[in-house]
Kinemage of the C-alpha trace (Angstrom):
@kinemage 1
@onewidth
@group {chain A} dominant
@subgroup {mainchain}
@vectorlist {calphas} color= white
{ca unk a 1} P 15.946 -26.713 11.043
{ca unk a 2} L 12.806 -25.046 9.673
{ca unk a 3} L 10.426 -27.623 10.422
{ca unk a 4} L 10.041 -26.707 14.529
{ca unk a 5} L 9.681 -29.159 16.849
{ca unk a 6} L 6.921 -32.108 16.407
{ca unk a 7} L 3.382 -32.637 18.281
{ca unk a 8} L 2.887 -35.594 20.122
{ca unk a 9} L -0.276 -37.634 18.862
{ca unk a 10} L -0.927 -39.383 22.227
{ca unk a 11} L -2.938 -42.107 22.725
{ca unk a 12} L -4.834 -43.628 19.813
{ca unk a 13} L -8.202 -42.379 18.466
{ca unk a 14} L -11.043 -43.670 19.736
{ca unk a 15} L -13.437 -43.429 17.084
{ca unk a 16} L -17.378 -43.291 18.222
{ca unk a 17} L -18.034 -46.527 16.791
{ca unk a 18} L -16.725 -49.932 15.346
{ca unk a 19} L -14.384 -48.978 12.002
{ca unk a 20} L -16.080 -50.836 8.786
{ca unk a 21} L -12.937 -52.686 7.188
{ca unk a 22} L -11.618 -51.654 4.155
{ca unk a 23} L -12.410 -52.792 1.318
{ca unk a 24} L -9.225 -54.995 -0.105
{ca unk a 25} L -10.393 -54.494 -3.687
{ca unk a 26} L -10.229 -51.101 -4.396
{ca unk a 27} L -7.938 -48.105 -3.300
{ca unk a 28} L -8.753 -46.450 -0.098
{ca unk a 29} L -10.937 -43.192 -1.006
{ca unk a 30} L -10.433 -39.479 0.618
{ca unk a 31} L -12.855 -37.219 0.512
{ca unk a 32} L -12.125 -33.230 1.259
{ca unk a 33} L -14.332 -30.158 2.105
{ca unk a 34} L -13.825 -26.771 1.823
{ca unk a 35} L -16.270 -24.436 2.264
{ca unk a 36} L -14.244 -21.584 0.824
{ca unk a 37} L -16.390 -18.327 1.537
{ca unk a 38} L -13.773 -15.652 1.600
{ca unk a 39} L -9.998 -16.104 0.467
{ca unk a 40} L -7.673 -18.910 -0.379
{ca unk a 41} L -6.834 -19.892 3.218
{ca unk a 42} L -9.358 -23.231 3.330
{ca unk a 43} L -8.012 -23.514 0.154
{ca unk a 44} L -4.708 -23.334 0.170
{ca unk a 45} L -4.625 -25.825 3.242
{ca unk a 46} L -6.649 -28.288 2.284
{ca unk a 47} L -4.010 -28.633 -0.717
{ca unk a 48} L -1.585 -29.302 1.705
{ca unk a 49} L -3.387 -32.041 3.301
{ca unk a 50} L -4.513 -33.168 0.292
{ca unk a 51} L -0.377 -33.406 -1.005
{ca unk a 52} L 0.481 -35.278 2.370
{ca unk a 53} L -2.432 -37.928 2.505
{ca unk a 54} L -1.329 -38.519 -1.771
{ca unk a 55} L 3.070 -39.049 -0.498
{ca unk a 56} L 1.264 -41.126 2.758
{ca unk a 57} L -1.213 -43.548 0.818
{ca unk a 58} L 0.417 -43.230 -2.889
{ca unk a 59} L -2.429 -45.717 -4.282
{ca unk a 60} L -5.338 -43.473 -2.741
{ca unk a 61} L -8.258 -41.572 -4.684
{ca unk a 62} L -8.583 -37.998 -3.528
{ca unk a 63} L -11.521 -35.665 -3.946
{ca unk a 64} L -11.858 -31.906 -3.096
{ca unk a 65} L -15.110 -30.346 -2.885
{ca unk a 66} L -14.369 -26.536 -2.882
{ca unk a 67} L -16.126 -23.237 -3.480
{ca unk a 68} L -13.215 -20.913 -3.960
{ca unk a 69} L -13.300 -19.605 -7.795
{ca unk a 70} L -9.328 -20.192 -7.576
{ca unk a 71} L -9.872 -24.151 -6.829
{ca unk a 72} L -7.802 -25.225 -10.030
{ca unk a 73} L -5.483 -22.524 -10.349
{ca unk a 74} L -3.211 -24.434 -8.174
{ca unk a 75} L -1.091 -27.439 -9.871
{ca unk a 76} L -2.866 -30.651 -8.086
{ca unk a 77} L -1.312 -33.461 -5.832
{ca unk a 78} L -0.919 -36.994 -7.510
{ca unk a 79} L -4.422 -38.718 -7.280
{ca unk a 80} L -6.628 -35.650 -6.497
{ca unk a 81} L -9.333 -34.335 -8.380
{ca unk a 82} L -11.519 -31.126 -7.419
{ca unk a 83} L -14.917 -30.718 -7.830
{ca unk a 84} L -16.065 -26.959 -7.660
{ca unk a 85} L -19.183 -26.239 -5.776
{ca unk a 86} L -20.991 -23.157 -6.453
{ca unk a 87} L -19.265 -20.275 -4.676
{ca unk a 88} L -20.314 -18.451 -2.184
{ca unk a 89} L -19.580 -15.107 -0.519
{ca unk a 90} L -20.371 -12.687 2.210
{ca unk a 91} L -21.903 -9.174 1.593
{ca unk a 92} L -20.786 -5.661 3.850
{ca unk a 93} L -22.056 -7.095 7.184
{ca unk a 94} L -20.737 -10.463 6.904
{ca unk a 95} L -23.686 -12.038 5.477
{ca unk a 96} L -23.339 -15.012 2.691
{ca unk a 97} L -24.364 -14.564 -0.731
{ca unk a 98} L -23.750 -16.548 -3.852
{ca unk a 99} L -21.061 -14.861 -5.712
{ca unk a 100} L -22.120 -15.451 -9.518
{ca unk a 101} L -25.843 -17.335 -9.321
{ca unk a 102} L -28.079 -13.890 -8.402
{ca unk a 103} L -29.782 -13.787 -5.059
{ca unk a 104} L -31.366 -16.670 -4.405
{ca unk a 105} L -28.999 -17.970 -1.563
{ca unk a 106} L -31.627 -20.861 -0.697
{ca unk a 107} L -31.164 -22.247 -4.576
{ca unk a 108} L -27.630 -22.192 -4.437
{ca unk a 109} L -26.995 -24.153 -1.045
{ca unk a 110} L -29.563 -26.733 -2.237
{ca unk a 111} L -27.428 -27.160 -5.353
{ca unk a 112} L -24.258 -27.743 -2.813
{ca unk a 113} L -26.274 -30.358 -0.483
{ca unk a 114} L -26.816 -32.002 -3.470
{ca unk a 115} L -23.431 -32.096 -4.951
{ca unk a 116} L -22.035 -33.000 -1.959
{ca unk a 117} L -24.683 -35.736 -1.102
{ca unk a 118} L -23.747 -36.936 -4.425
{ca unk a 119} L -20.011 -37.301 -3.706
{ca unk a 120} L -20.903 -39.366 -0.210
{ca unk a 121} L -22.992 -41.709 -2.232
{ca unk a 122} L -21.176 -42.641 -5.460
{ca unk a 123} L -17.585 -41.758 -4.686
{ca unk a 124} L -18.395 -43.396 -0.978
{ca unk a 125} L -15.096 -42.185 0.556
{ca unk a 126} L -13.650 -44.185 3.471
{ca unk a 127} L -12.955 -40.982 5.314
{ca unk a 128} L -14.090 -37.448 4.729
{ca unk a 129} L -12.031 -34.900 6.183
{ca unk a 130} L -13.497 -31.543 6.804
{ca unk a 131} L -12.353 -28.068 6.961
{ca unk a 132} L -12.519 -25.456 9.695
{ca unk a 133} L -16.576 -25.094 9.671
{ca unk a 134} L -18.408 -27.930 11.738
{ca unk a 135} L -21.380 -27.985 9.805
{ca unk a 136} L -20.210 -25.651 6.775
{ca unk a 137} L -22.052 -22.719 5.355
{ca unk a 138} L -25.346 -22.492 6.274
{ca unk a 139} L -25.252 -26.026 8.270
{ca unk a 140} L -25.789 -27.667 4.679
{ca unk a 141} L -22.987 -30.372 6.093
{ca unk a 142} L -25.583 -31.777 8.401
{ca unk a 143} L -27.494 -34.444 6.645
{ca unk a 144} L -24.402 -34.930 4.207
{ca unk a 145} L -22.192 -35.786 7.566
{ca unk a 146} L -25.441 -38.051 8.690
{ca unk a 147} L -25.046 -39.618 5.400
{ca unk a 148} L -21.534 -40.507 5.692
{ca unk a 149} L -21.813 -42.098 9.187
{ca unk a 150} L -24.908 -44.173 7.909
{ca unk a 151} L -22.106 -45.348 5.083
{ca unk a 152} L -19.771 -46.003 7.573
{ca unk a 153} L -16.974 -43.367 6.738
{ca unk a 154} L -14.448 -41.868 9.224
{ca unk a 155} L -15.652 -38.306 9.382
{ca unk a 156} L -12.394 -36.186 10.935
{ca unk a 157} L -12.852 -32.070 11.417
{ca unk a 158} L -9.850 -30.116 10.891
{ca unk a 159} L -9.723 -26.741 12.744
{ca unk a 160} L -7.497 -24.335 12.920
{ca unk a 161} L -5.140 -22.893 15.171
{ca unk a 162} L -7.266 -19.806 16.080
{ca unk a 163} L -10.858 -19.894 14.941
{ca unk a 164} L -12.235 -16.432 16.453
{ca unk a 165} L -12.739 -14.554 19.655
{ca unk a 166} L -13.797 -16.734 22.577
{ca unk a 167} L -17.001 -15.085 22.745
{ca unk a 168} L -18.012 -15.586 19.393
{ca unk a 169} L -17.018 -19.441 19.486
{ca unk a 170} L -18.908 -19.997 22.297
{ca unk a 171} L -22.029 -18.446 20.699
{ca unk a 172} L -21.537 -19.918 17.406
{ca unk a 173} L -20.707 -23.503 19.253
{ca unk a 174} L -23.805 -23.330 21.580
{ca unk a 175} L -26.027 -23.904 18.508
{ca unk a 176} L -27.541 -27.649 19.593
{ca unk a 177} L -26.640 -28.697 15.832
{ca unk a 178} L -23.333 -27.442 16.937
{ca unk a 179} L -23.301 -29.423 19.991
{ca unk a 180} L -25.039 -32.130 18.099
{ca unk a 181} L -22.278 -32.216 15.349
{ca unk a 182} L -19.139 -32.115 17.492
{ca unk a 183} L -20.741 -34.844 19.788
{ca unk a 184} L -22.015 -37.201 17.365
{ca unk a 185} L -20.898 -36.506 13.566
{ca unk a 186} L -17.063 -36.531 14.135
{ca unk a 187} L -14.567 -39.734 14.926
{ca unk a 188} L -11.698 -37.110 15.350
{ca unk a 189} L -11.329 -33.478 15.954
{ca unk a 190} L -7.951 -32.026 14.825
{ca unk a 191} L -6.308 -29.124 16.111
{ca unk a 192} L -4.207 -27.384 12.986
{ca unk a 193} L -1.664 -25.586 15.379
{ca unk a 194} L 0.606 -25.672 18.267
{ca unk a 195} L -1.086 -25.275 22.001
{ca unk a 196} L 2.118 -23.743 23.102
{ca unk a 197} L 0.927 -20.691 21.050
{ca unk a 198} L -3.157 -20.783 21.123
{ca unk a 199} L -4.320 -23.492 23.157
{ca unk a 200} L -7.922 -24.312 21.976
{ca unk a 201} L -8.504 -26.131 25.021
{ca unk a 202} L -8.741 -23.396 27.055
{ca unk a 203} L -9.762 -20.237 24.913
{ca unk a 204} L -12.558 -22.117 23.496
{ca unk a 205} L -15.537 -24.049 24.913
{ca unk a 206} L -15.074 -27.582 23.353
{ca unk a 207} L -16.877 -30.251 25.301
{ca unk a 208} L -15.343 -32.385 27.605
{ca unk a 209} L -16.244 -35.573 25.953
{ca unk a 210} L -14.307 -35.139 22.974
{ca unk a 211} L -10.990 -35.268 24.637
{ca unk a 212} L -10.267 -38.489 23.793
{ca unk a 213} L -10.715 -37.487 19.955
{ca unk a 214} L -9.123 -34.400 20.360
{ca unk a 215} L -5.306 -34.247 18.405
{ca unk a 216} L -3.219 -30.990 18.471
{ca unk a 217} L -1.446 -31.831 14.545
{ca unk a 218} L 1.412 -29.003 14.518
{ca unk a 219} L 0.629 -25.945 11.740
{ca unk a 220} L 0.002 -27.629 8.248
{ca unk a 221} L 2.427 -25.610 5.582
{ca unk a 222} L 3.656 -27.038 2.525
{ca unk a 223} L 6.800 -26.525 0.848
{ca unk a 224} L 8.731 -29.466 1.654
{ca unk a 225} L 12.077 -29.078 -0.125
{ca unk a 226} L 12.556 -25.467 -0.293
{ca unk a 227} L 15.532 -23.875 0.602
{ca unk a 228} L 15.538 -21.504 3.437
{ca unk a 229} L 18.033 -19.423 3.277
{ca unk a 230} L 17.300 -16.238 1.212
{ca unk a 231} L 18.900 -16.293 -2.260
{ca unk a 232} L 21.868 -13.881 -1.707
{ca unk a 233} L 21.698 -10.766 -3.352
{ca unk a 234} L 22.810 -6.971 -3.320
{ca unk a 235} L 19.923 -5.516 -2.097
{ca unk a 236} L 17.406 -7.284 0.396
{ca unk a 237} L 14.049 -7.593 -1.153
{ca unk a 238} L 10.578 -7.171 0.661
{ca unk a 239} L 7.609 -9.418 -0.067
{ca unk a 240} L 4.310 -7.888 0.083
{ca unk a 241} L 1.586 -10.527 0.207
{ca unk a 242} L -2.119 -10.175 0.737
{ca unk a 243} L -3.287 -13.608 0.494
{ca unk a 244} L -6.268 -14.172 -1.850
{ca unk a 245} L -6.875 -10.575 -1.861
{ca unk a 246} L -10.021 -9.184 -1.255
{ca unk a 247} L -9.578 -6.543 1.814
{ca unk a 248} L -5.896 -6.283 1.326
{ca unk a 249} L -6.039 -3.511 -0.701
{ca unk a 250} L -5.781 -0.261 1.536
{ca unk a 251} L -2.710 -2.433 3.158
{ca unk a 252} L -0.867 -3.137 -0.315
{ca unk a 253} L -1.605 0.960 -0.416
{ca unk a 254} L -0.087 1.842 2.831
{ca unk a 255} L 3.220 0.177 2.066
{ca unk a 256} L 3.174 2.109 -1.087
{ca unk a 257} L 2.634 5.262 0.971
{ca unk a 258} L 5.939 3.896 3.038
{ca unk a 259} L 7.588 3.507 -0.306
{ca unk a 260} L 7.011 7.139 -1.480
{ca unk a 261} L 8.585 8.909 2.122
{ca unk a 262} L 12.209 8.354 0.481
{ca unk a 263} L 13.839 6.209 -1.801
{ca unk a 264} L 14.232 2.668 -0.146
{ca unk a 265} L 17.136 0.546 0.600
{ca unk a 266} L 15.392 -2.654 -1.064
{ca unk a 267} L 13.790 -3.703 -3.390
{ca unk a 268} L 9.912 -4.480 -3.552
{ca unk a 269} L 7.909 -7.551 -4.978
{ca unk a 270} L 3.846 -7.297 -4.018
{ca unk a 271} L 1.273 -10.104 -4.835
{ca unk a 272} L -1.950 -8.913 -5.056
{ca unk a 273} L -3.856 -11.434 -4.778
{ca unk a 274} L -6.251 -12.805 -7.681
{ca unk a 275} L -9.374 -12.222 -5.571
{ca unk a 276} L -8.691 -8.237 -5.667
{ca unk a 277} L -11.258 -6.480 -7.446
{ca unk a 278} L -9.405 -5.712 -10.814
{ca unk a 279} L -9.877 -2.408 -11.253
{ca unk a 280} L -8.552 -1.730 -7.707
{ca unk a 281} L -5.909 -3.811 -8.858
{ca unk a 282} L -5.279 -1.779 -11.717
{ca unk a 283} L -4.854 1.089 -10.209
{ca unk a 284} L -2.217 -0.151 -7.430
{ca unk a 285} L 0.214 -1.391 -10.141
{ca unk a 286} L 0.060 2.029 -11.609
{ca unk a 287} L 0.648 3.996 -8.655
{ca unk a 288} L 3.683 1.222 -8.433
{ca unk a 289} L 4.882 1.472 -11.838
{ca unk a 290} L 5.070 5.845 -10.760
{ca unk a 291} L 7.170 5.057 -7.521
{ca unk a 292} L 10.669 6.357 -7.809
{ca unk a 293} L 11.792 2.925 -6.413
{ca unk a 294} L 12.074 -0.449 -7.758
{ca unk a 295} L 8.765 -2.805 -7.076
{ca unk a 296} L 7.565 -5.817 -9.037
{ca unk a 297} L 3.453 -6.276 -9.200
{ca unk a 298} L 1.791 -9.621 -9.487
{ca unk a 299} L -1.489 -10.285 -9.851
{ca unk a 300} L -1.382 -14.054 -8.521
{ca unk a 301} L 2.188 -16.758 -7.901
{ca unk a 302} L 1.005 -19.786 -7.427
{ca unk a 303} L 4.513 -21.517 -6.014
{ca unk a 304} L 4.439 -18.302 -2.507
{ca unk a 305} L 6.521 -20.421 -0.529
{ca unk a 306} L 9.464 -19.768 -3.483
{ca unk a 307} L 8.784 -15.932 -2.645
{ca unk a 308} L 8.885 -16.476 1.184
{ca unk a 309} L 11.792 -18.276 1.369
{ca unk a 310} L 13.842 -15.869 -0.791
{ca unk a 311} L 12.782 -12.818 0.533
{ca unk a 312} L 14.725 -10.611 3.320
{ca unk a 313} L 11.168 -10.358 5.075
{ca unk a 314} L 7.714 -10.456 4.640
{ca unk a 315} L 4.825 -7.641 4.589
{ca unk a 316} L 1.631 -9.484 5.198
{ca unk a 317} L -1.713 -9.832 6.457
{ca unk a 318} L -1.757 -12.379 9.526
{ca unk a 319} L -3.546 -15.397 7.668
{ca unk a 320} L -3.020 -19.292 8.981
{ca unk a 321} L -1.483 -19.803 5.598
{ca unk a 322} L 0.800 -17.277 5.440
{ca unk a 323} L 2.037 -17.119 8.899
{ca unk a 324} L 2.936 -20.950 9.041
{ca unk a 325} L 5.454 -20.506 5.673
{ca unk a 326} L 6.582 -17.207 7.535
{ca unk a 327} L 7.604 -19.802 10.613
{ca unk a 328} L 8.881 -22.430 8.889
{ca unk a 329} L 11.235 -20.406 6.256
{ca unk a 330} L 11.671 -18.357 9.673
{ca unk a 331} L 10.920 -15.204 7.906
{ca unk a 332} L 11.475 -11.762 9.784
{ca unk a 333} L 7.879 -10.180 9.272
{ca unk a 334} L 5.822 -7.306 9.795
{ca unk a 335} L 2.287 -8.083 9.950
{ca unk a 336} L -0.903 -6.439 9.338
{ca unk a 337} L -3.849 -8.354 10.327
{ca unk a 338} L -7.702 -7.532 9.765
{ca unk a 339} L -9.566 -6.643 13.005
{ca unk a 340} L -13.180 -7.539 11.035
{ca unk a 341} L -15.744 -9.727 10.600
{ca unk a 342} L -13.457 -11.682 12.804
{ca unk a 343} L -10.176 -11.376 15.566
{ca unk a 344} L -9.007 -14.751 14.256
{ca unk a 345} L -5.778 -12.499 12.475
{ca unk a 346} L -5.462 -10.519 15.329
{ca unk a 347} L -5.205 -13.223 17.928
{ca unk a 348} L -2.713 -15.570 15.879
{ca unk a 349} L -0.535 -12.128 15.263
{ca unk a 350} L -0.477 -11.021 18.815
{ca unk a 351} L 0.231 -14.448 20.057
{ca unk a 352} L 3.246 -14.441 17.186
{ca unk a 353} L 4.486 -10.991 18.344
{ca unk a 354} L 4.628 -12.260 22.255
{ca unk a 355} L 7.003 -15.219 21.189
{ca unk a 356} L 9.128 -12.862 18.897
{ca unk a 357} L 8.370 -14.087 16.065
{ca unk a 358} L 6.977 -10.883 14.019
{ca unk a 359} L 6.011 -7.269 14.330
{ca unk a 360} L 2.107 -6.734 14.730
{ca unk a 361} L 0.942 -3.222 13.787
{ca unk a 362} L -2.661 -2.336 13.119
{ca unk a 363} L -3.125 0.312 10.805
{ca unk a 364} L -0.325 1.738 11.067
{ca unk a 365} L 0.538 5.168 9.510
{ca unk a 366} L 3.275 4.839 6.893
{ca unk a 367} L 5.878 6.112 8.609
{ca unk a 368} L 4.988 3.353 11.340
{ca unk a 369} L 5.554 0.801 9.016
{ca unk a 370} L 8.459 2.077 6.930
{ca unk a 371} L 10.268 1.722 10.782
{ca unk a 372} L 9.013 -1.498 11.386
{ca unk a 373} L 10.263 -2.829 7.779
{ca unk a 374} L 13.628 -0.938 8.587
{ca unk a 375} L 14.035 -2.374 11.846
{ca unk a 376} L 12.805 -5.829 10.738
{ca unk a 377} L 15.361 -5.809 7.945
{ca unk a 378} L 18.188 -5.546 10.361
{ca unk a 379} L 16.709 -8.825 12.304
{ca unk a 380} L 18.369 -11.251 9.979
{ca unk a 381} L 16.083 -14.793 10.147
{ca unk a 382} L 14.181 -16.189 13.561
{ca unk a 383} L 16.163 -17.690 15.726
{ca unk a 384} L 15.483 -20.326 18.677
{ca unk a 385} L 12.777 -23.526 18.678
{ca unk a 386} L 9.527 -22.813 16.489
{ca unk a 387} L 6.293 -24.152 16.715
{ca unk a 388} L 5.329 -27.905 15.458
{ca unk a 389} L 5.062 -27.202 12.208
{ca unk a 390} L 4.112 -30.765 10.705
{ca unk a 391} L 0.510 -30.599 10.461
{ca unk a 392} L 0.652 -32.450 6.578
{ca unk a 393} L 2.533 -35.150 8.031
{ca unk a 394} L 0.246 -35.881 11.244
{ca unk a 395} L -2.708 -35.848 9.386
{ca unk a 396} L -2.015 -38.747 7.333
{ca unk a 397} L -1.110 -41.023 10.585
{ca unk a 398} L -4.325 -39.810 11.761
{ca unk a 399} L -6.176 -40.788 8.789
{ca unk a 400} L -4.016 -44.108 8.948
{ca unk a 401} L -5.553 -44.828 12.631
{ca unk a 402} L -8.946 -44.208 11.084
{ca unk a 403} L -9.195 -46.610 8.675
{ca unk a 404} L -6.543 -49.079 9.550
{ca unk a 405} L -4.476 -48.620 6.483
{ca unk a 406} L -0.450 -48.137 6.044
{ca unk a 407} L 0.908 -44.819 5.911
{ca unk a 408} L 3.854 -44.592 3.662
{ca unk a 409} L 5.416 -41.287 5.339
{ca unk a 410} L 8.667 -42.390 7.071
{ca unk a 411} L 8.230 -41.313 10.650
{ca unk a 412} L 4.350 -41.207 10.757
{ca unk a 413} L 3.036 -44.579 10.280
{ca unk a 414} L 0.761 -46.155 12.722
């Protein structure tokens, strides 16, 4: 009932070149990027993926190369192991910087070539599956993406349902290492969303030779197994939920401002976030702990699907992660996206709002949002046919066509 309806794969890949057969004697080997720049969103779905492929191909090795600082915070899938790059950020004006190594930015992306080139040539996965940026930061993919395809591995890109405004895809994709990449780097370009709700096709400029490895996979969420009705209770309860954290704080403050116009009907629960600067975040659970109204703080909760799916509805930013377990528990939600560095929140939660599916206010005043919670409370669940929402278990049959290997996942073999 949750799950929405499925995407159809289509025809079968066709990879750029010959596949290299397996080798019998070993397990097959997966190998993940994430560049991880700003917040737990490349993160958090490359987990996913990462769970799926380990249920699909049970005797697989699994690798994650991340730079998020939170990489293993979060309980692992059977058969994957992480290895943390150095992180990387992005000042004021959207600029990357490391985040712990000083200033040299040049230093710290030749330490992640390296590291990655590493993983290409001694782990020498049979398929590397990438995240969201076709060349990652600073284009330091490049020669580790040449590497792999002189190795023979099945390179695959995973994208996501809304990458940016047109405009800025277009500029960022007419880079020729851009074109180069998309053309001649990739055996399969996958789609991590629904093209009944943001149809990449047509927003964005991809080139017309890479239809035939072109796949629209459904959202990827996790939480298989959850229940999705809310846990019944006296009072509804409101989930506040920022994502990793970093710009969510004047939002997490405006609710609080909605909080102190009268006593509420419901009761609270915020997550911070555990890339909030602490201080900041010491100051919000105060001003909390002073509210004349009853509101539980966390810092970080690592199983948010368990919040989602027992909450009366959700307060949150518009992030891929978040939104997807807001469809498939088919959460009532009032969202609040960011408008800056990038419209990628802003375009996912107006194409949401036109379907019916949640509230979209940008910065709203408080007695805005203390409406739209009120009126969003009354809602009850979502009602009607969802999006596909079955990304984690189209992946793997992907993956399967790839390298010619049996996918365990009833439904999704080859």
């Amino acid at each position: 009932m949750g799950q929405g309806r499925s995407v159809r794969l289509g025809t079968r890949l066709a990879p750029l070149g010959p596949m290299p057969a397996l080798d019998s004697r070993r397990p097959p080997r997966i190998l993940l990027y994430s560049h991880d720049a700003v917040g737990l969103g490349h993160l958090r779905r490359s987990l996913t993926l990462a769970a799926g492929l380990s249920r699909a191909f049970p005797e697989a090795r699994l690798l994650l190369a991340s730079g998020s600082d939170c990489a293993t915070r979060f309980r692992l899938p059977a058969g994957l192991d992480v290895v943390k790059l150095p992180t990387i950020g992005k000042d004021a004006r959207g600029d990357y910087r490391p985040r712990h190594l000083g200033d040299d930015l040049t230093t710290v992306l030749r330490l992640r070539r390296g590291l990655l080139r590493s993983l290409v040539d001694d782990f020498r996965p049979d398929v590397l599956l990438v995240d969201h940026k076709v060349l990652g930061i600073a284009d330091e993919l490049e020669p580790v993406l040449e590497r792999a395809r002189e190795r023979g591995t099945r390179t695959l890109l995973g994208l996501r349902d809304v990458i940016d405004a047109p405009g800025a895809v277009a500029r960022e994709w007419s880079r020729p290492a851009i074109r180069r990449a998309l053309r001649d780097l990739y055996d399969c370009i996958c789609v991590h969303g629904d093209p009944n709700v943001f149809d990449a096709r047509r927003e964005y400029p991809i080139p017309p030779e890479l239809n035939q490895r072109l796949r629209f996979t459904g959202y990827v969420v996790r939480g298989e197994g959850l229940p999705f009705a809310p846990i019944p209770r006296l009072r509804p309860r409101v989930l506040v939920t920022m994502g990793g954290g970093e710009d969510g704080a004047s939002r997490v403050g405006r609710f609080l401002d909605a909080l102190e116009l009268r006593r509420p009907e419901w009761d609270s629960q915020i997550v911070l976030g555990p890339l909030l600067d602490p201080p900041v975040a010491r100051r919000l659970k105060r001003r909390a702990r002073d509210l004349d109204a009853p509101v539980q703080v966390h810092t970080f909760y690592e199983d948010m699907p368990r919040l989602v799916a027992s909450a009366s509805l959700v307060v949150s930013m518009a992030g891929y992660n978040t939104v997807a377990e807001l469809l498939r528990c088919r959460k009532r939600s009032v969202l609040l996206p960011r408008t800056t560095p990038r419209l990628e929140q802003a375009l996912r939660a107006r194409a949401l709002a036109r379907r019916g599916w949640a509230e979209t206010l940008v910065e709203p005043s408080a007695e805005c949002l203390r409406q739209a919670i009120e009126d969003g409370l009354e809602g009850g669940r979502l009602r009607g046919e969802l999006p596909a929402l079955d990304g984690a278990r189209c992946i793997p049959r992907v993956v399967a066509e790839l390298f010619g290997a049996e996918c365990k996942l009833e439904g999704v073999g080859t």
